[in-house]
C-alpha positions in Angstrom: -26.1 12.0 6.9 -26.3 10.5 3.6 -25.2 6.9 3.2 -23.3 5.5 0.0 -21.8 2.3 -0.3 -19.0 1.9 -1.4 -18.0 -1.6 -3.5 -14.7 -1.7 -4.9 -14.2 -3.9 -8.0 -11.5 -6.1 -6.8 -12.0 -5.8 -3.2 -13.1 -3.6 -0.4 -16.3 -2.3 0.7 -17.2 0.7 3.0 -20.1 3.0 3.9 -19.5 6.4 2.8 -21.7 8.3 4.9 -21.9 12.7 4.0 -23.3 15.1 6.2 -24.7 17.7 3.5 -25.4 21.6 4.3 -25.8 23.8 1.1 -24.4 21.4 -1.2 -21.1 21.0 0.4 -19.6 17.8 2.7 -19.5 19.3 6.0 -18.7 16.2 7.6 -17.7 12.7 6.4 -17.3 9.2 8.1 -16.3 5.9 6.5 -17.0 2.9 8.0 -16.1 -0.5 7.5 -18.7 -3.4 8.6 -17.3 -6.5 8.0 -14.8 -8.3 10.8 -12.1 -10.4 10.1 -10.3 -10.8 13.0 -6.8 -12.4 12.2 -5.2 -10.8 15.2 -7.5 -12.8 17.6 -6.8 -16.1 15.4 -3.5 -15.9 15.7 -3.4 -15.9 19.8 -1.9 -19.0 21.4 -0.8 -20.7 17.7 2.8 -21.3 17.1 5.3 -18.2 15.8 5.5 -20.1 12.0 2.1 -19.8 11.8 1.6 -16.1 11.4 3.7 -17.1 8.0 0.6 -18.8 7.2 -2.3 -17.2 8.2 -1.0 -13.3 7.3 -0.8 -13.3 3.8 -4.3 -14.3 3.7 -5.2 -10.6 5.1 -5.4 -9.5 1.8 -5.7 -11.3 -1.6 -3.9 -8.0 -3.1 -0.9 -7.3 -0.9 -0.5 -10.8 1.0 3.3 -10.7 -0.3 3.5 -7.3 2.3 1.8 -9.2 4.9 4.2 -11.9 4.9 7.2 -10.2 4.7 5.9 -8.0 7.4 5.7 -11.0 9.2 9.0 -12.5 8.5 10.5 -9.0 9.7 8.9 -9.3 12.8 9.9 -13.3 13.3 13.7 -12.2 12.7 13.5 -9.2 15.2 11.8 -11.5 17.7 15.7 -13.6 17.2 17.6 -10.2 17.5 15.4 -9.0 20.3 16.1 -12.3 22.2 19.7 -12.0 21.8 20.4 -14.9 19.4 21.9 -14.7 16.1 20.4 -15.2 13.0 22.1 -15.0 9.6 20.4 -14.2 6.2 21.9 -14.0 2.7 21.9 -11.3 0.6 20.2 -13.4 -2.1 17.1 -14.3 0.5 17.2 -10.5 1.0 17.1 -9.5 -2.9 14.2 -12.2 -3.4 12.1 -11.1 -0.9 12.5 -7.3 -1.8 11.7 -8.5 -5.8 8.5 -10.1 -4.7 7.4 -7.3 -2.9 8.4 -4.8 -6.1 6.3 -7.1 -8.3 3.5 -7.0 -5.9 3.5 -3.3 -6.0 3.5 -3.0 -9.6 0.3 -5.3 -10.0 -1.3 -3.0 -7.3 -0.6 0.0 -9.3 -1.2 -1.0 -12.4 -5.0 -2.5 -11.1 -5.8 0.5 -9.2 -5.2 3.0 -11.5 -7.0 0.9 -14.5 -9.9 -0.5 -12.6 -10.0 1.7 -9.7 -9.7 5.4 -9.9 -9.7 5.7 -13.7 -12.8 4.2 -14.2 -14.4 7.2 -12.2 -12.4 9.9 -13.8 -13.4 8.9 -17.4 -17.2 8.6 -16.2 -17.0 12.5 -15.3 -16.2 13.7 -19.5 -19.8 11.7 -20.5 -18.7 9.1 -23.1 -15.5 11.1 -24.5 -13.1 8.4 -22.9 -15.0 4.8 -23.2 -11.8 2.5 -23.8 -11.6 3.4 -19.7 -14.7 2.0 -18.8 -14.7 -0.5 -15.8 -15.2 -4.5 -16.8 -15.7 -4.3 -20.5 -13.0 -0.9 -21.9 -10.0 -1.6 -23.8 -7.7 -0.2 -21.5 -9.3 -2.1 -18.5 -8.6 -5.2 -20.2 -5.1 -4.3 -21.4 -4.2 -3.5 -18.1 -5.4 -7.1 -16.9 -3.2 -8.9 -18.8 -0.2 -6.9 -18.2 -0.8 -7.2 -14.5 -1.5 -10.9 -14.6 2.5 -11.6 -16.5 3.7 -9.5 -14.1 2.5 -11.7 -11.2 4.0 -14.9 -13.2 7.3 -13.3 -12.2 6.0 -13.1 -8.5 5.0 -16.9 -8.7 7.8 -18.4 -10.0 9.9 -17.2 -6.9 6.5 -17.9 -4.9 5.3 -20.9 -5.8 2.3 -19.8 -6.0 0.2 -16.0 -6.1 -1.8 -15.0 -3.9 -0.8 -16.2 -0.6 2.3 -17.1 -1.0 4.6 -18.1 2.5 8.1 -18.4 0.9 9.8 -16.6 3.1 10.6 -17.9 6.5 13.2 -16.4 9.5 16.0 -17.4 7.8 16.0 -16.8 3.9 13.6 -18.3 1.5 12.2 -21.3 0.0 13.0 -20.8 -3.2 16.6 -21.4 -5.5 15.7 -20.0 -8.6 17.9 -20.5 -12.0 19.4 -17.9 -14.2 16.9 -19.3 -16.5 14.0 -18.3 -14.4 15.6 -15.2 -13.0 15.6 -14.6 -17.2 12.3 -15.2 -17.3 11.3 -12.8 -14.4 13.4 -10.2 -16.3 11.5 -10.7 -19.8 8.0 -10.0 -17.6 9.2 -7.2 -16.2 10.4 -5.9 -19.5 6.9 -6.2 -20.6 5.9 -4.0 -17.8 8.4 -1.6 -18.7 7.1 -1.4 -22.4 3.2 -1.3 -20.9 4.2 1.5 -18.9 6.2 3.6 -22.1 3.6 2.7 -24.5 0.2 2.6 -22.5 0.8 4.6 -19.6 3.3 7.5 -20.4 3.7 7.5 -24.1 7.4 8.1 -23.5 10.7 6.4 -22.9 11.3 5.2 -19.2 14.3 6.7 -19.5 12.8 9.8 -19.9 10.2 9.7 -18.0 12.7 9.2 -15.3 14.6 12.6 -16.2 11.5 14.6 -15.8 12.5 16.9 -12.7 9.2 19.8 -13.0 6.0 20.3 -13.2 6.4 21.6 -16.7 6.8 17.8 -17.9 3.4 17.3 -17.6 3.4 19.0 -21.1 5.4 15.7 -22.0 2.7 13.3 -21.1 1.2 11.2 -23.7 -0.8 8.1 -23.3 -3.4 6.9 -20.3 -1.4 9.5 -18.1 -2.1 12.6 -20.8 -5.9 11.4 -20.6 -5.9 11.7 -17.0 -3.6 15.0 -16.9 -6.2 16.4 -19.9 -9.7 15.0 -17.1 -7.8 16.1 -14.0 -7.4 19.6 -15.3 -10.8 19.8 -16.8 -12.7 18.6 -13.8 -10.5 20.1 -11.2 -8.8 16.8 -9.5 -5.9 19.5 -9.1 -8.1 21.5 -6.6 -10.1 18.9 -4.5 -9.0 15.8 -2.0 -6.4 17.8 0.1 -5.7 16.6 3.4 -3.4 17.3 6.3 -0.5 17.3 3.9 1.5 15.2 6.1 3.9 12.4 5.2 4.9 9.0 7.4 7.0 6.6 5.5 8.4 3.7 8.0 10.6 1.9 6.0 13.6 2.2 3.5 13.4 -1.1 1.8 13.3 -1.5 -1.6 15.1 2.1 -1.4 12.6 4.3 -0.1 13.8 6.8 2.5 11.8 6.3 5.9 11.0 9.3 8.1 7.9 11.9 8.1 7.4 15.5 6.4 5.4 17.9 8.6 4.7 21.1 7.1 8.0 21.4 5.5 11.1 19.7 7.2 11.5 15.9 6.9 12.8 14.0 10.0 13.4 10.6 11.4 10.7 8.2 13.0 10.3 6.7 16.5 7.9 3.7 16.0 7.4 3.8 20.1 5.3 7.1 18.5 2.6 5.3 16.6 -0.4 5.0 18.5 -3.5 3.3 18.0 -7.0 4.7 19.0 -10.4 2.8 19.2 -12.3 5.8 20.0 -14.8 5.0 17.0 -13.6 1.3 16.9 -16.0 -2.1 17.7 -14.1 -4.8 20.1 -15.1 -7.9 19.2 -14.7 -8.9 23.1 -17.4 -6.0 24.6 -20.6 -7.3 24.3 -21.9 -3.7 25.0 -23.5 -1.8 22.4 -21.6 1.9 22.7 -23.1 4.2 20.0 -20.2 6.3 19.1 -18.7 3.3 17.8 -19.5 2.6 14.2 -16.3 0.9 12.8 -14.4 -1.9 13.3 -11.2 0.6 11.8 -9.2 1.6 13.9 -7.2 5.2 14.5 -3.6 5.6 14.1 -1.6 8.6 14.8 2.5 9.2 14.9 3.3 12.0 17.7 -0.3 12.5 18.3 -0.7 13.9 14.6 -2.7 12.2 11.4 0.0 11.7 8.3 -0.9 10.3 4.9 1.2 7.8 3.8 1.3 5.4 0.5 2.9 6.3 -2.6 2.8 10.0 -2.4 4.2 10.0 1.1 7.2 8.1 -0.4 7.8 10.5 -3.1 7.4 13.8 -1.1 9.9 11.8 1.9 12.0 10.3 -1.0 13.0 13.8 -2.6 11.2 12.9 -6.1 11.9 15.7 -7.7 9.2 15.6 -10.5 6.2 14.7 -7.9 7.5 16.9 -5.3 7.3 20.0 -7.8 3.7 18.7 -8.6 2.9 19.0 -5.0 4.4 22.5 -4.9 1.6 23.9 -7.8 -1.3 21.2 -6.5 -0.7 20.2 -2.8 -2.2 16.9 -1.8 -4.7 16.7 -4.2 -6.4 14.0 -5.5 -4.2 15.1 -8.6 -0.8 14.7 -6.8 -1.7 11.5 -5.4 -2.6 9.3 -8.6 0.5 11.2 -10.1 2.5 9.9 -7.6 1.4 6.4 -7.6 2.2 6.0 -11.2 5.3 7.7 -10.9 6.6 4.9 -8.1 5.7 2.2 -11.0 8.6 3.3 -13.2 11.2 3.7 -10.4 10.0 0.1 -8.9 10.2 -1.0 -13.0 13.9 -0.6 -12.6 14.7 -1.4 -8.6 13.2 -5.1 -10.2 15.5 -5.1 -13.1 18.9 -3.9 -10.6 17.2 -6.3 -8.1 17.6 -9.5 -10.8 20.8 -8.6 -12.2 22.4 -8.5 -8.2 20.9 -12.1 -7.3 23.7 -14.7 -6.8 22.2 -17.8 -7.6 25.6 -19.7 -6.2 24.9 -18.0 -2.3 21.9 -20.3 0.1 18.5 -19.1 0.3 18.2 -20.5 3.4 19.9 -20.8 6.4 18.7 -22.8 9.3 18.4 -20.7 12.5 20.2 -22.4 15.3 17.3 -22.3 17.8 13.6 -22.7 16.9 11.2 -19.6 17.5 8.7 -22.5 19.8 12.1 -22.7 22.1 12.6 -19.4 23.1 10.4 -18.5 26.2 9.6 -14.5 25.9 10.3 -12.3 23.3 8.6 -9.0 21.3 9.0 -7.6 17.8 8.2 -5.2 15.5 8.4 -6.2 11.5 7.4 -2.7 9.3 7.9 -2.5 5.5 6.0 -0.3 2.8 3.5 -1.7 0.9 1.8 -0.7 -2.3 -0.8 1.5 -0.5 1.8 2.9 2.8 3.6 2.0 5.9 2.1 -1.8 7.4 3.6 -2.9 11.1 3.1 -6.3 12.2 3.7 -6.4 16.3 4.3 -9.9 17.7 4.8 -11.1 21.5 5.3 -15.1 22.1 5.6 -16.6 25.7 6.4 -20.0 26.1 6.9 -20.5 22.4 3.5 -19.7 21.8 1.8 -16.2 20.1 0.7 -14.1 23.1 -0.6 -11.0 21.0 -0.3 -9.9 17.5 -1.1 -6.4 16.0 -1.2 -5.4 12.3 -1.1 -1.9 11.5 -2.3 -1.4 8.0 -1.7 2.0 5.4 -5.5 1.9 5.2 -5.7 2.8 9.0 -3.5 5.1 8.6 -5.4 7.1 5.3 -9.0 5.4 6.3 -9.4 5.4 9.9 -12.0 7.2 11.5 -10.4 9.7 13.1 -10.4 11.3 16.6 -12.9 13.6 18.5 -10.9 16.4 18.0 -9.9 16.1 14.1 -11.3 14.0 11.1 -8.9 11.2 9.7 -6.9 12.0 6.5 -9.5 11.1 3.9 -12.4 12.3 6.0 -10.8 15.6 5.9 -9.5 15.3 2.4 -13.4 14.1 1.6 -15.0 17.7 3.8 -15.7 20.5 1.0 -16.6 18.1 -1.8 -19.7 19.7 -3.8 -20.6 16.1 -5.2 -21.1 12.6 -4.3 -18.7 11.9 -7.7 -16.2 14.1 -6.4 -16.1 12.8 -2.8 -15.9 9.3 -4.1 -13.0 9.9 -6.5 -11.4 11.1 -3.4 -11.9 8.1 -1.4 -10.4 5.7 -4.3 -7.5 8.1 -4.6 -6.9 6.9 -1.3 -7.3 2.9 -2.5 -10.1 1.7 -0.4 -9.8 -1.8 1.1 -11.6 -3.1 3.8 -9.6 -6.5 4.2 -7.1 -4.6 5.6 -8.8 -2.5 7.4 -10.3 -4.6 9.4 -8.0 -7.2 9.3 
């Protein structure tokens, strides 16, 4: 096998290793090298401090982490049998942090991520993309950077924020803040219709077929014109499987196999550490060479992330993508950028519903250290898939925690029998560019990973 690493410009680093045989990936394994483990930290501390120590996982995504966690904290109430209330405000704040956090994902993957690699395949026709020093890199920093102001003001602070606590949320914002939000969002929005799409979002929004693709202008035409030339409609395709686990911020949760869609049992998630180090066997074991671990639903592999959402969702204009390209690393950047104009306006309905005169807070009657056994499950989407946090206190104290991240789910290293979902999307590359670009159209991040 040949070894590539592979160092993301943010964050994340893997080994790519390829097994050649005639030119053509016969095999493929990613593995991730560098242990974290935040799931071992967090034994024996106290419930509130998973609020602390979570969004720290990742320095992209933290808001997911801790709102993950704060799912899981509540359920560990409602699982225990005591009430807890929460306003619809707290509700509306916490699902407008996670939107913006999304949007900076997107917007920072697509610029300084995947289209960075694209660009480099049409030799010097499409320079404004180039990573660090293009144009269109550094547009897309400042954009993403506003957008995050929104995130902090309701934060206090970006990244690792821990607003939000069982309860509600440490924050009261004004209507004058909520305004000021609002006015970085609507530079999004203008980013995305001038940069990105070169049309309306209101338009963009009607598009329904695959024939709207003719309607492309902008960064998105550039990448349409590249995909086609190169053939990023034809390569990256994987089980073609979907696994969304939550319908916040209006997603629709269930799984697509083959065609039907249907609900979700999270008792059917299952972790594997076939391939996985443990950090407590001191035992060298060969076959292991990641500390990523495997994650199946119903003993099958499913993608999930933004093109999961859309195909689960019903979008009509990515789903009729997918009907011409399949899961290809086409259909899956397509998707992602899609999700930023719906999430454009879920922040702006989001804003407008917030009722500044309701609590953010509401004091739960009995403190989380007070209640003797309990076990939860806290699962939202974040910008890259489905994340579940599993907690289990005894005696008021953590007893276990488990973090399933969308990166284990697209990046894990499969089974004995079957490849994971990028592995297999990465088999039947004919070059190291082309397996690459199908890794980041998966968003590679190790942090998570091996969280």
């Amino acid at each position: 096998m040949k070894t590539v690493d592979i160092i993301e410009r943010i964050e994340g680093e893997a080994h790519l290793k390829l097994d050649w045989r005639n030119g053509v990936v016969k095999d493929s394994r990613i593995e991730f090298l560098n242990f974290r483990g935040f799931e071992y930290i967090l034994e024996g501390k106290a419930p509130l401090d998973a609020l602390v120590y979570t969004p720290r996982i990742c320095g992209i995504c933290g808001q997911a982490h801790l709102l993950a966690t704060v799912n899981a904290l509540e359920n560990l109430y409602k699982n225990a049998n005591i009430d807890l209330e929460v306003t619809k405000k707290a509700k509306l704040l916490r699902e407008l942090g996670l939107a913006i956090e999304i949007l900076d994902s997107h917007i920072k993957w697509f610029y300084m991520f995947i289209m960075p690699d694209v660009a480099s395949l049409s030799q010097g026709k499409y320079k404004d993309y180039q990573a660090m020093n293009g144009s269109k890199w550094l547009d897309a920093i400042k954009v993403a950077s506003d957008t995050m102001k929104g995130l902090a003001i309701i934060g206090g602070q970006w990244p690792h924020t821990s607003y939000m606590i069982p309860g509600g949320v440490m924050c009261d914002p004004t209507l004058l803040e909520l305004a000021t939000i609002e006015n970085y969002i609507d530079q999004a929005i203008m980013f995305f219709e001038k940069n990105l799409s070169g049309v309306s979002i209101s338009d963009y929004m009607s598009f329904n077929s695959v024939s709207n693709l003719d309607d492309l202008r902008a960064d998105l035409k550039d990448f349409k014109d590249l995909s086609f030339e190169h053939g990023l409609t034809n390569i990256g395709k994987s089980y073609d499987k979907f696994f969304v686990i939550s319908d916040m911020l209006g997603f629709k949760s269930g799984r697509i196999k083959l065609i039907n869609a249907g609900k979700i049992n999270l008792d059917k998630i299952k972790e594997s550490d076939e391939f996985s180090f443990d950090a407590k066997d001191k035992k060298q074991n060969k076959k292991k060479y990641s500390w990523a671990k495997t994650v199946k639903y119903d003993e099958n592999f499913f993608e999930t992330g933004p093109l999961a959402r859309a195909m689960v969702g019903g979008r009509k204009f990515i789903k009729s993508i997918h009907k011409e390209y399949d899961d290809s690393v086409f259909t899956r950047v397509m998707a992602r950028m899609d999700e930023m104009a719906y999430l454009l306006q879920k922040c702006k309905r989001i804003i407008k519903a917030v009722d500044i005169s309701e609590p953010s807070f509401i004091k739960p009657k009995i403190k989380l250290k007070d209640i003797y056994y309990a076990k939860a499950v806290g699962s939202i989407e974040a910008a890259r898939g489905s994340l579940m946090h599993e907690v289990e206190i005894e005696k008021g104290k953590i007893k276990s925690y488990n973090v399933i991240t969308p990166t284990v789910w697209n990046l894990g290293p499969g089974s004995k029998s079957e490849p994971g979902v990028a592995q297999k999307a990465i088999i039947g590359s004919k070059s190291l560019k082309e397996a690459t670009i199908t890794l980041r159209s998966f968003d590679v991040c190790s942090v998570c990973t091996t969280h």
